[in-house]
C-alpha positions in Angstrom: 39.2 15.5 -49.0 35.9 13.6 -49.2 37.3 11.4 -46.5 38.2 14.0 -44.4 34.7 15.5 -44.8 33.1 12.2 -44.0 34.6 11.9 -41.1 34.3 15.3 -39.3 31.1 15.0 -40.0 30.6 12.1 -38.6 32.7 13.1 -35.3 30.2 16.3 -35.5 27.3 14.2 -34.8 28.9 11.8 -32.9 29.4 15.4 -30.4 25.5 16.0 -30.9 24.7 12.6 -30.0 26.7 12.7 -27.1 25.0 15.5 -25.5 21.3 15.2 -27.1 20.5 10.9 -26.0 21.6 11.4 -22.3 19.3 14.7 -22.6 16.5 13.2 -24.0 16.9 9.9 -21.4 16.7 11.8 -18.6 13.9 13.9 -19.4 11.5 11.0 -20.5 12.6 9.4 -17.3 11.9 12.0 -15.0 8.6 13.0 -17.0 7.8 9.4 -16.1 8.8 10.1 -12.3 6.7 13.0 -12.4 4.0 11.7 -13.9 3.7 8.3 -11.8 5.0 10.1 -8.3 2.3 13.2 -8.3 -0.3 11.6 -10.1 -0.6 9.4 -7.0 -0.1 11.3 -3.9 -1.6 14.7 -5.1 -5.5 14.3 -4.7 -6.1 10.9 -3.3 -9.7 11.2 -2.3 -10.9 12.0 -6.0 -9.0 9.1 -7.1 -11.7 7.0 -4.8 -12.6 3.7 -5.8 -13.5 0.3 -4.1 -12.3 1.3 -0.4 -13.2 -0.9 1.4 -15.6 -0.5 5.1 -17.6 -3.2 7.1 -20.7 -2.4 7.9 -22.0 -4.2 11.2 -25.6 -3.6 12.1 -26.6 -5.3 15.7 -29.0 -3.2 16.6 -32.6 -5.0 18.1 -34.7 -2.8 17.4 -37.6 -1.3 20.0 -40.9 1.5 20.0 -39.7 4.6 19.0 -42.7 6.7 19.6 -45.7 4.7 20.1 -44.2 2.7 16.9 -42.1 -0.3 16.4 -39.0 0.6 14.6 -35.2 -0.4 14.0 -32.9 2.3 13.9 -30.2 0.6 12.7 -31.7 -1.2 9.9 -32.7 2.5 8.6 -29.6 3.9 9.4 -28.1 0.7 7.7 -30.1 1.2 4.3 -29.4 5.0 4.2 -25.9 5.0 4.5 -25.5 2.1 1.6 -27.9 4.2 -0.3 -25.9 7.5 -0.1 -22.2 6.4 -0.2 -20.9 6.5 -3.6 -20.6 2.8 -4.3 -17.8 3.4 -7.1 -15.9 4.7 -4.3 -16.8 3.0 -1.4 -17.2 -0.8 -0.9 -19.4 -0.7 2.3 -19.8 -4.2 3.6 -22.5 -5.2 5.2 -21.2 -8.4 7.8 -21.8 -9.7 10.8 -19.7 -8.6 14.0 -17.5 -11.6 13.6 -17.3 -11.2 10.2 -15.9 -7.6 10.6 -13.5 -8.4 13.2 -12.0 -11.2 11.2 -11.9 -8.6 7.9 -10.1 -6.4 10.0 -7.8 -9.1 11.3 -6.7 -10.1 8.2 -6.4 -6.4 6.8 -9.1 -6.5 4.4 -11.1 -3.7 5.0 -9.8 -0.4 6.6 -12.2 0.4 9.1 -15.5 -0.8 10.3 -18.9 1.3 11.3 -20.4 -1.0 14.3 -24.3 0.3 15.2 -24.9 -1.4 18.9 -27.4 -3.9 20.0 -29.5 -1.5 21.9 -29.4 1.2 19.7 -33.2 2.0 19.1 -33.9 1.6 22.3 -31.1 4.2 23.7 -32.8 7.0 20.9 -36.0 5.8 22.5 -34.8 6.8 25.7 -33.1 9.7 24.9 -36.3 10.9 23.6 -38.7 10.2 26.6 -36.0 12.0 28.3 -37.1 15.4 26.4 -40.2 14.8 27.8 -39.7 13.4 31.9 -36.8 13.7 34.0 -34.7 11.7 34.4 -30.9 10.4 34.1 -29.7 9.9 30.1 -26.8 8.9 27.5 -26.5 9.3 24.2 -26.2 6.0 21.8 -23.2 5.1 20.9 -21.7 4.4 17.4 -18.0 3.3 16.9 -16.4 3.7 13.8 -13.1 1.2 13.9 -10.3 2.4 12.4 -7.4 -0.4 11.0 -4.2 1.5 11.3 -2.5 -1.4 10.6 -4.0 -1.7 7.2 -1.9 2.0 6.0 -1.9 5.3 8.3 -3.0 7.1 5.2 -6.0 4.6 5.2 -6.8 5.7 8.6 -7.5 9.1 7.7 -9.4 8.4 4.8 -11.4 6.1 7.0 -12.5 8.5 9.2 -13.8 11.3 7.0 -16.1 8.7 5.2 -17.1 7.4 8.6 -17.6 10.9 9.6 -18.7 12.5 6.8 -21.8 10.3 6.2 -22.3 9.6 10.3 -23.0 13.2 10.8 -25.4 13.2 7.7 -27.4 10.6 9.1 -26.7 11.8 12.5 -28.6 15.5 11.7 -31.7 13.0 9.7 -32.2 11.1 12.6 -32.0 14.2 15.1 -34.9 16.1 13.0 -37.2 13.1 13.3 -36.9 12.1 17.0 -37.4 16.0 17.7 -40.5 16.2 15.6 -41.9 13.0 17.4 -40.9 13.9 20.9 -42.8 17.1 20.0 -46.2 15.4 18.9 -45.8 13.4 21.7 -45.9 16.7 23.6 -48.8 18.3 22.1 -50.4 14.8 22.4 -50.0 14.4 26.2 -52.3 16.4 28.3 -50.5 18.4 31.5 -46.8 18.8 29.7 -45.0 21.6 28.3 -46.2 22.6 25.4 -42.4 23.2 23.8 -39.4 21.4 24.1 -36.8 22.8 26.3 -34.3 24.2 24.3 -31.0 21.7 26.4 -33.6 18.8 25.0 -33.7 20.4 21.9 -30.4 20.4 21.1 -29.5 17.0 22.6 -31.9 15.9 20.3 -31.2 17.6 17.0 -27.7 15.4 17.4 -28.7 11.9 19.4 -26.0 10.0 18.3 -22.4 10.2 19.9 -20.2 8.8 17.6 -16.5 7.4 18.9 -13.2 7.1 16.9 -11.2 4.3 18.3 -8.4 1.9 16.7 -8.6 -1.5 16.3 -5.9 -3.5 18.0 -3.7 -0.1 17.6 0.0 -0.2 17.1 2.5 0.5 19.2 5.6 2.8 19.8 8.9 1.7 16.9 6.4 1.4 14.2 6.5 4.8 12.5 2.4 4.9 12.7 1.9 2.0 10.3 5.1 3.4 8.2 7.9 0.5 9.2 6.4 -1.8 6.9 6.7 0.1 4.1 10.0 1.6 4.7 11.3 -2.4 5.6 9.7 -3.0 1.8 11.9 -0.3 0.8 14.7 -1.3 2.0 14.4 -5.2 0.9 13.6 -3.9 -3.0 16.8 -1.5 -2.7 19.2 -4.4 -2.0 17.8 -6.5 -4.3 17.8 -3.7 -7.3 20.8 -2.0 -6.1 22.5 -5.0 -5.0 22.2 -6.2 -8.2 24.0 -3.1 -10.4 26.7 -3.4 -7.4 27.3 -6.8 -7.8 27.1 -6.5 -12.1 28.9 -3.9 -12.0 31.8 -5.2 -10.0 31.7 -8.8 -11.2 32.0 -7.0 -14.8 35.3 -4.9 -13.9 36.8 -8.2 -12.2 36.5 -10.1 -15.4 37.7 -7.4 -17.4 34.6 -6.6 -19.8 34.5 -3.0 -18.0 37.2 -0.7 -16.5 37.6 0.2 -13.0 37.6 3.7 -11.8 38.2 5.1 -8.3 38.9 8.4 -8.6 42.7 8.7 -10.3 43.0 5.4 -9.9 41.7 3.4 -13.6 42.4 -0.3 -14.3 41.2 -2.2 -17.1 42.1 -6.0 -16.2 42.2 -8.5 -19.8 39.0 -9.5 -21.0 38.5 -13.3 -19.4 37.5 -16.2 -22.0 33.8 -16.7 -19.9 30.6 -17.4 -21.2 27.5 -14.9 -20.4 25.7 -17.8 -18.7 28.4 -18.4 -16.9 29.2 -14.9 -16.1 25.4 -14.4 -14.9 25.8 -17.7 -12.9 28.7 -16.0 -10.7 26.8 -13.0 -10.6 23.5 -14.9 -9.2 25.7 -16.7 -6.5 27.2 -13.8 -5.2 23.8 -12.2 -5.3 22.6 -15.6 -3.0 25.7 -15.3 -0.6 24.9 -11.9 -0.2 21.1 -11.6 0.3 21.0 -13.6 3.9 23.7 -11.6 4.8 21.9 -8.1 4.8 18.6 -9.8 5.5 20.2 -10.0 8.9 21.8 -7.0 8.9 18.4 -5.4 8.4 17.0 -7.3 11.1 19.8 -6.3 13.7 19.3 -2.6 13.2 15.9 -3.3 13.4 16.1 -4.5 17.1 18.5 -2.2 17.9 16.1 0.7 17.0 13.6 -0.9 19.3 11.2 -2.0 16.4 8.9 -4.3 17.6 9.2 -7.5 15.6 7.2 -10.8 16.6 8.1 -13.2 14.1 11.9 -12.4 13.3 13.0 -15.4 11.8 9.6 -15.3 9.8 10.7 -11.6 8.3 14.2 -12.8 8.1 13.7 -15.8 5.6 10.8 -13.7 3.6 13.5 -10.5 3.4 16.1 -13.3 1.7 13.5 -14.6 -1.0 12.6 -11.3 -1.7 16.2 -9.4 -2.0 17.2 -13.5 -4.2 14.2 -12.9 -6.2 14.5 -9.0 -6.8 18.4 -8.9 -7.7 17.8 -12.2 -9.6 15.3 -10.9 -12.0 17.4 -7.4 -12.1 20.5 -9.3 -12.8 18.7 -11.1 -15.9 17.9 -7.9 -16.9 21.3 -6.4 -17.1 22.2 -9.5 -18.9 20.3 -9.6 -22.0 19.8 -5.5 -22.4 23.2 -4.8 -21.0 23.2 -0.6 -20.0 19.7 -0.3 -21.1 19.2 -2.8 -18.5 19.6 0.0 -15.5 17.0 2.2 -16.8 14.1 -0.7 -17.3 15.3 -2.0 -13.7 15.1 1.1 -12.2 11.8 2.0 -14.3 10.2 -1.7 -13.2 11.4 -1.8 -9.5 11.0 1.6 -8.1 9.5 4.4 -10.8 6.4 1.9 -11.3 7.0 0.6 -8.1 6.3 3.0 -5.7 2.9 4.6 -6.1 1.3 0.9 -6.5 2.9 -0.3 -3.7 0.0 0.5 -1.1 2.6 1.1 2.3 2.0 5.2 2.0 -1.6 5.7 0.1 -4.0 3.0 -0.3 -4.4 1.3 -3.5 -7.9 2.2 -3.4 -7.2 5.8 -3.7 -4.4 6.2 -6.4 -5.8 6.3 -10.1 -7.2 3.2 -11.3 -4.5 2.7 -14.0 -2.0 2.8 -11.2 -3.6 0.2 -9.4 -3.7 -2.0 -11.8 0.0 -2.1 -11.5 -0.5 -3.6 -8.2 -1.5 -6.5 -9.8 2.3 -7.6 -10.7 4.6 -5.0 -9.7 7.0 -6.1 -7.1 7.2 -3.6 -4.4 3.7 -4.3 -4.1 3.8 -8.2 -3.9 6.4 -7.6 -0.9 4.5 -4.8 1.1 2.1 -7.2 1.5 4.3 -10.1 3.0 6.0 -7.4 5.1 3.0 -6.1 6.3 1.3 -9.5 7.2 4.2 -10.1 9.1 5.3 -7.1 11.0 1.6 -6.2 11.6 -0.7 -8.9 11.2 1.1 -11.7 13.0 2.2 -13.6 9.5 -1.2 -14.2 8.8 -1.1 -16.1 5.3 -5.0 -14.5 4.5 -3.3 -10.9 5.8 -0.9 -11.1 2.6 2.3 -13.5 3.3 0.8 -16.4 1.3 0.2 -14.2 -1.4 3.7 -12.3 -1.0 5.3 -16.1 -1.0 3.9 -17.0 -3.9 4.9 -13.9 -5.7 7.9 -13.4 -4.6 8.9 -17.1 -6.0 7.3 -16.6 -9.8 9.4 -13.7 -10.0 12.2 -15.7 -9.1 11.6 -18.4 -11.5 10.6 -15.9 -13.7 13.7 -14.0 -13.5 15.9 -17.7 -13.8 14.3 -18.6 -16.7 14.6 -15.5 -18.4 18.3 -14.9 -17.4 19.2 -18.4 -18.5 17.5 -18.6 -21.6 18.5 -15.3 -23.2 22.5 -15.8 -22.3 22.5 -19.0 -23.7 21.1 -18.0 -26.6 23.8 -15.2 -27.0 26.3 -18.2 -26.4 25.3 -20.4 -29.4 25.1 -17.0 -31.6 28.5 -16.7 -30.8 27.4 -12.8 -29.0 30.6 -13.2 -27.0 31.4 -10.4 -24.6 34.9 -8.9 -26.3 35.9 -5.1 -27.2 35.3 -4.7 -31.0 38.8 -4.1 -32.7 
């Protein structure tokens, strides 16, 4: 009777079990995916930090009334002074300097103050008081679309947040000069006309334009994330496809198809050698929808310059994803899905960078940047879709990466299978 107790009892919780550790799985996982997904993407702009913006100054200087004066150099010092500097990085560079940062992706826009731009103001100003022909000077804020489309925007509200700030300033003090200069100069109107006047209270014209902007088939600076995406699937899900499958063949795990079920006889293999079939199959495959990727790629009309460039990169990455993810599996088994799927896409995609800049996700977040692979290939994507697979844009960086992962992932794999080997952890259904 005591037997019989012991084991409905134990079938009872067996029932619990069976409902209550999917239950609780999900939920942490989702609370995860909640927690990473919105806590990224919901208020960017307060999550601020270190975005970076060139700052070129080329102005000449001139007289501004009666006195010599740089414009730019003041509009230079008050715009460093009043841009949060735990939010911005505003760099202050050459114009050679800033194209090359922009070339490379490193900063996301880039404020340019002209040659001759004290002496336009000066102009503009003599203008309130004689006739005569005038513009406006000019200030071009350079957005880097190419850098993230999200970027972009984020670029331009700084830009014209703190250009119309200093815009106002300087429009109060060339008004209050041009007016001493009126009371000071016998025979001319005592007051400003008011067209003058409000020319003046905003001197500066400031223009928006895109630096070396992309073209049509690139999603607005979206394709390289998406190709990302695409390259970390088939690695990650490549991987549980080809475990999976590899698994059922060898007859450690039943196949299902619908009605149909099969369970073949458990094959006398080791787990290193299992995971070594499992990694070539994973190497046969990975060139194959590299390509495929690439052909529906130039079918869509994307433009791609360096093709067999993004080809070869797409292989490493997709080897050196589904290698790792395939270790993984190996030495954790079914718990290996959830840390794969937690490590290459949960984590993965708010540090990635390809939607909202790193700079404006929470700092913890970024941080995952640091290692997280989604990341690592954005940047190798990007470089080359965008950037012309620059090596400083990215692609050496993305390279390098992509190959410690994969050695990483070898190492790991090997070392943990043979290990089960000598323990005698051999893969056959408990009797």
């Amino acid at each position: 009777m005591s037997s019989n107790g012991g084991d409905a009892a134990d079938a009872t919780r067996g029932r619990i079990g069976a409902w209550i550790r999917p239950a609780a799985v999900v939920t942490v996982l989702m609370a995860l995916l909640a927690t990473m997904y919105l806590g990224y993407v919901v208020n960017p702009e307060k999550n601020l930090h270190d975005f970076p913006i060139a700052l070129v100054n080329q102005d000449e200087g001139d007289t501004l009334a009666g006195k010599p004066t740089n414009a730019g150099n003041q509009l230079t010092a008050a715009m460093v002074e009043n841009i949060p500097a735990d939010k911005v990085d505003m760099q202050v560079v050459g114009i050679a300097e800033a194209q090359h940062l922009l070339r490379d992706g490193k900063v996301y826009g880039a404020i340019v103050i002209p040659s001759d731009f004290t002496k336009r103001l000066a102009i503009l100003g003599a203008a309130g008081v004689v006739p005569g022909d005038v513009t406006r000077p000019v200030i071009t804020v350079q957005t880097n679309q190419r850098a993230g489309s999200y970027a972009t925007s984020i670029m331009t509200r700084i830009a014209g947040q703190a250009l119309d700030k200093a815009n106002s300033t300087m429009g109060e003090q060339l008004t209050a000069a041009v007016d001493a200069q009126l009371n000071a100069t016998p025979g001319t109107a005592p007051q400003l006309a008011g067209a003058s006047r409000l020319m003046l209270a905003k001197p500066v014209d400031v223009v928006f334009a895109p630096y070396r902007p992309l073209g049509d088939g690139t999603g607005g600076g979206l394709s390289a994330f998406f190709y990302t995406l695409m390259v970390l699937l088939a690695g990650f899900t490549g991987a549980m496809i080809i475990h999976t499958m590899v698994d059922a063949a060898l007859g450690f795990t039943p196949t299902e198809y619908g009605p149909w079920f099969v369970h073949y006889p458990p094959t006398s293999i080791s787990r290193f050698r299992t995971l070594l079939m499992k990694w070539g199959v994973l190497a046969g495959v990975a060139p194959i929808v590299s390509g495929v990727y690439l052909a529906v790629a130039t079918a869509l009309d994307m433009p791609i310059d360096h093709g067999l460039m993004l080809f070869l990169y797409s292989t490493l990455a997709i080897v050196a994803v589904g290698v790792t993810a395939l270790s993984v599996l190996a030495a954790f088994g079914a718990a290996g899905m959830l840390v794969n799927l937690i490590v290459f896409i949960v984590l993965g995609l708010p540090s990635a960078g390809g939607s909202v800049p790193i700079e404006a996700i929470p700092r913890n977040f970024a941080w995952l940047s640091t290692f997280e692979p989604m990341h690592q290939v954005f940047l190798g994507i990007r470089a080359i879709l965008y950037f012309n697979a620059s090596g400083s844009a990215g692609l050496t960086r993305g390279v390098w990466m992509a190959l410690l992962g994969l050695g990483i992932g070898l190492v790991f794999g090997a070392v943990v299978t043979i290990v089960y080997d000598r323990k005698g952890l051999v893969r056959k259904p408990n009797r």
